[in-house]
N, C-alpha and C positions, 0 to 999 in steps of 0.2 A: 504494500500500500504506500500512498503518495501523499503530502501534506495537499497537494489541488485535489484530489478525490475528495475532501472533507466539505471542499464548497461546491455549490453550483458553478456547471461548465457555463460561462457567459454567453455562450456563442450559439446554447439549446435554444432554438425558434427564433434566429436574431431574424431571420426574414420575416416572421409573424410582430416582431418588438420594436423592428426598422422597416415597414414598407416601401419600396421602390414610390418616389414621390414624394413622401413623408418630410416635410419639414423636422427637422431636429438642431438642438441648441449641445456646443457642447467645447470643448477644453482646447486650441491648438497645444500639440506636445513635442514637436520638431518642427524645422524645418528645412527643406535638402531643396536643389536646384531645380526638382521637379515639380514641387508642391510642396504640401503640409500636412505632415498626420493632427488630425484631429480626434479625442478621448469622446466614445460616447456614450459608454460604461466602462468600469473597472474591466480591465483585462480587453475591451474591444474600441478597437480605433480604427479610423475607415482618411481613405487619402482627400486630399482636395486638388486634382492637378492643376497647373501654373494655369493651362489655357480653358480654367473652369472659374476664377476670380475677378473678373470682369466681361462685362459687356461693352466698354468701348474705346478700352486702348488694350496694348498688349503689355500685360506683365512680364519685365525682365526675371524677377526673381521675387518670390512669394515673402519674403524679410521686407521689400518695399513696404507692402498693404498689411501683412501681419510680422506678430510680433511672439514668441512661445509666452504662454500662459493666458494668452488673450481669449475669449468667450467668442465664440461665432453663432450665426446661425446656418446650417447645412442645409441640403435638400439629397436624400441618398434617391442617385441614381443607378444603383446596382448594388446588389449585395453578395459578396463571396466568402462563403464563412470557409476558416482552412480545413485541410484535408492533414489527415494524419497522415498519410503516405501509405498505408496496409491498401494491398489490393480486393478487399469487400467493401471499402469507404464505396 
């Protein structure tokens, strides 16, 4: 046994908890040249790519407009929860 078995897997129905559409509010927690992970529960964070943060210029690099710790609000257009890698996932 594993200290995470003791809690809920985050990640159980995140398609039913995040629908495709669904506005959510939530943590940026990095930020790399592509984009920003954004926190939107403990243990699940979903990206925000560079050419997803504007509508009418082009962001050079997501540090312009955001900042880590900063509050956004998302909109998830796709949800990928991970795969373990075992071939029955």
């Amino acid at each position: 046994m594993g200290l995470k078995q003791t809690t809920p897997d985050p990640w159980e129905n995140i398609a039913a908890k995040f629908p495709v559409g669904s506005r959510v509010k939530g943590k940026v927690t990095s930020i790399t040249d592509y984009g920003s992970f954004v926190q939107l529960l403990e243990g699940v964070e979903g990206l925000v790519h560079v050419s997803e943060m504007a509508w009418t210029k082009r962001v050079r690099h997501p540090s312009k407009i955001l900042s880590a710790g900063d509050e956004v609000e998302v909109m998830v257009l796709d949800v990928d929860p991970p795969r373990s890698g075992f071939p029955w996932d």
